[in-house]
Each structure stands twice: as C-alpha cells, then as structure tokens.
C-alpha positions as CSV (number, residue, x, y, z in Angstrom):
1,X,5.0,-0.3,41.6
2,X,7.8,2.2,40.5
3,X,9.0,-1.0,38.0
4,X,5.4,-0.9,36.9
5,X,5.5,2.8,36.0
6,X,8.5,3.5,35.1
7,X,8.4,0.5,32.4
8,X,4.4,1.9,31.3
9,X,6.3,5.2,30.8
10,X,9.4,4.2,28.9
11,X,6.4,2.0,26.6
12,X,4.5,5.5,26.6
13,X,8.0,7.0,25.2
14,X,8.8,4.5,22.8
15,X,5.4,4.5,21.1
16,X,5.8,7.8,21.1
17,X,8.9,8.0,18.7
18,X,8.1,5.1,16.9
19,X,5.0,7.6,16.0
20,X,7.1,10.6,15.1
21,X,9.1,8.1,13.0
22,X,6.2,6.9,11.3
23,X,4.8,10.3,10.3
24,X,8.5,11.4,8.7
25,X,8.2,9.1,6.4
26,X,4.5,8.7,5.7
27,X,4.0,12.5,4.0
28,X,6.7,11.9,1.8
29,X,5.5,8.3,0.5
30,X,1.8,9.3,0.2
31,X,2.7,12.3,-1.3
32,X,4.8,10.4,-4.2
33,X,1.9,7.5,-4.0
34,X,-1.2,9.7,-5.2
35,X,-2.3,9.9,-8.3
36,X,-3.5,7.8,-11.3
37,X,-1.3,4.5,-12.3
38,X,-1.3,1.4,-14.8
39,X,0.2,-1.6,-14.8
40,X,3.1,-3.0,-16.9
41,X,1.0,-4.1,-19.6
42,X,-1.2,-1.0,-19.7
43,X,-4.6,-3.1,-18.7
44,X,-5.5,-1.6,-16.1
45,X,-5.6,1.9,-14.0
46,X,-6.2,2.6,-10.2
47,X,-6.5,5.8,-8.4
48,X,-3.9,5.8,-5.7
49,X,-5.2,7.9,-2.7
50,X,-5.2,8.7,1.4
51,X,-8.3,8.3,3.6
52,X,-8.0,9.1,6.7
53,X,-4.6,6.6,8.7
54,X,-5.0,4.9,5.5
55,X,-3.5,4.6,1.8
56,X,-6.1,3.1,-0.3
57,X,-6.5,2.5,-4.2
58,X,-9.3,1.4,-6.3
59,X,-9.6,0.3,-10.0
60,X,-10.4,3.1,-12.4
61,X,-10.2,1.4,-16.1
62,X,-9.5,-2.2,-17.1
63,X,-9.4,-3.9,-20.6
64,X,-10.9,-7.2,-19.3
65,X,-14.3,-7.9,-19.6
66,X,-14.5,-10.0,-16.5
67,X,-12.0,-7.3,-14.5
68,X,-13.6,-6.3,-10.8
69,X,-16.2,-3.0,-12.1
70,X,-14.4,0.6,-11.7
71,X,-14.5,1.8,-8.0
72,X,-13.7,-1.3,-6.6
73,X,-11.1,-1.8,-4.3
74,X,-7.5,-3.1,-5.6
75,X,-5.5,-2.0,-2.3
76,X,-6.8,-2.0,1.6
77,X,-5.3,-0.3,4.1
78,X,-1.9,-0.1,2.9
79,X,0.2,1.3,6.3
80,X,3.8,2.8,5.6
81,X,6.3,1.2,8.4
82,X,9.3,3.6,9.8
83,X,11.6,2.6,7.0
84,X,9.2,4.3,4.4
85,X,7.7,0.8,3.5
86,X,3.9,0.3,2.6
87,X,2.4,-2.9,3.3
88,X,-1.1,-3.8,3.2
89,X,-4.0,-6.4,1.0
90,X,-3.7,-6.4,-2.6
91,X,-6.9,-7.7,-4.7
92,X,-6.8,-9.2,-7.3
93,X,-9.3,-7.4,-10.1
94,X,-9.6,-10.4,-12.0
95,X,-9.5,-13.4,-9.6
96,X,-10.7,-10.8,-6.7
97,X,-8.1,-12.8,-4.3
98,X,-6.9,-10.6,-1.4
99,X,-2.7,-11.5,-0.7
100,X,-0.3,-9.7,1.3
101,X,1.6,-6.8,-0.4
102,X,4.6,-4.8,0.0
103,X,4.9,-1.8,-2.4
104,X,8.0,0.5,-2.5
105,X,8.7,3.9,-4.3
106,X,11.1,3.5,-7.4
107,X,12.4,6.4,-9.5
108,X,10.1,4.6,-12.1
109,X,6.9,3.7,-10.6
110,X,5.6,1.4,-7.6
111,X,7.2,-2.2,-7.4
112,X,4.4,-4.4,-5.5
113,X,5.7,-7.5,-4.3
114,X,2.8,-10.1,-3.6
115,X,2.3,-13.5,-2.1
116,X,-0.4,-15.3,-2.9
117,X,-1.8,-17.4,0.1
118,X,-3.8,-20.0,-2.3
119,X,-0.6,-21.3,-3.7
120,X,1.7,-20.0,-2.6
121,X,3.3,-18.1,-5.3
122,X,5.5,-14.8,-5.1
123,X,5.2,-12.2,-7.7
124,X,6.5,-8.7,-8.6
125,X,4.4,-6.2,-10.4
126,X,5.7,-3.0,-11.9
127,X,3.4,0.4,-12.2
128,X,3.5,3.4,-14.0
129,X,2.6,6.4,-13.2
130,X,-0.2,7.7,-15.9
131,X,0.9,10.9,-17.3
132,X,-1.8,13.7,-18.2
C-alpha cells in the first residue's frame, strides 16, 4: 500500500513539472505564433490565434477559387510539447485533408513540417508573417 502511494505521488510530482515545463515554453511560442500569416507563394493568409489549452488558426484570404471559404479551420488543436514544439492537424484548404503537423518558430516565419496519411508524402511549408 505504501508502494501504491508513494508511486501515485511521485506520478502526482512528475505531472506536475512536466506542467510547469509546459507552461515556460507555451507563452513565449504563442506569443511569437499570433498574428496574421501567408504562405511562401503569397496565396493564402490565416489568423494564428489561442483558445482556451489550444493554438488554433483559420483561413483569412485565399487566391483559389476552390480554396476552403474564410473562417474555416487550417490548424486544430496545435499543443506545444516541453521543448517549445507545436504539434497538432493541419488541413488542407484546398484538398481539405487533415495530416499531422509539426510547426517551429524561425527567425523568419513558421516552418510546418507535414505528413500526409493518404500517400504518404512528407512536406515542408514556409510562412511569413504579414506585415501591416
């Protein structure tokens, strides 16, 4: 029984740093996160924003036609890790496939590394931040 509590506190503990951890890091990133960005080829612009736990982005302008309509959702519930990662669902606003993402903070802009489940198919996307 002592086993059993003293390992249910040391998880307590543990959880609780890894917490503390997370919250260093998150400010920063979301802070540097926020705001209005375009892609490399300047075709399309998403609002970068926190709600609530929760980084989300959604589509603001796009040159295609058949492009997802503004407001809709491009990331979902992007997370950052301890390391000062963010990693969450990208969507596609053309072929409105979700895929895995990892996005990371550059001096630059946002690198988003994607991996698209239907085939399988890495890719790196650079954006800007949109200057006013």
């Amino acid at each position: 029984m002592n086993t059993l509590l003293i390992s249910a506190t040391t998880i307590t503990g543990l959880a609780a740093v890894a917490f503390l951890i997370n919250r260093r890091h998150s400010p920063v990133v979301e802070s540097k996160l926020a705001g209005l960005w375009m892609n490399q080829e300047r075709t399309m612009r998403i609002l970068i924003y926190t709600m609530g736990s929760f980084i989300t982005g959604e589509l603001v302008w796009s040159s295609y036609p058949n492009a997802a309509r503004p407001g809709s959702n491009v990331f979902r519930d992007l997370r950052v890790d301890s390391h000062g990662n963010v990693r969450g669902m990208f969507i596609d606003p053309l072929t409105r496939e979700q895929m895995p993402l990892e996005l990371k903070v550059r001096n630059t802009g946002l690198s988003l590394h994607l991996m698209s489940e239907k085939d399988r198919q890495e890719r790196t996307e650079t954006w800007f931040p949109v200057k006013p």
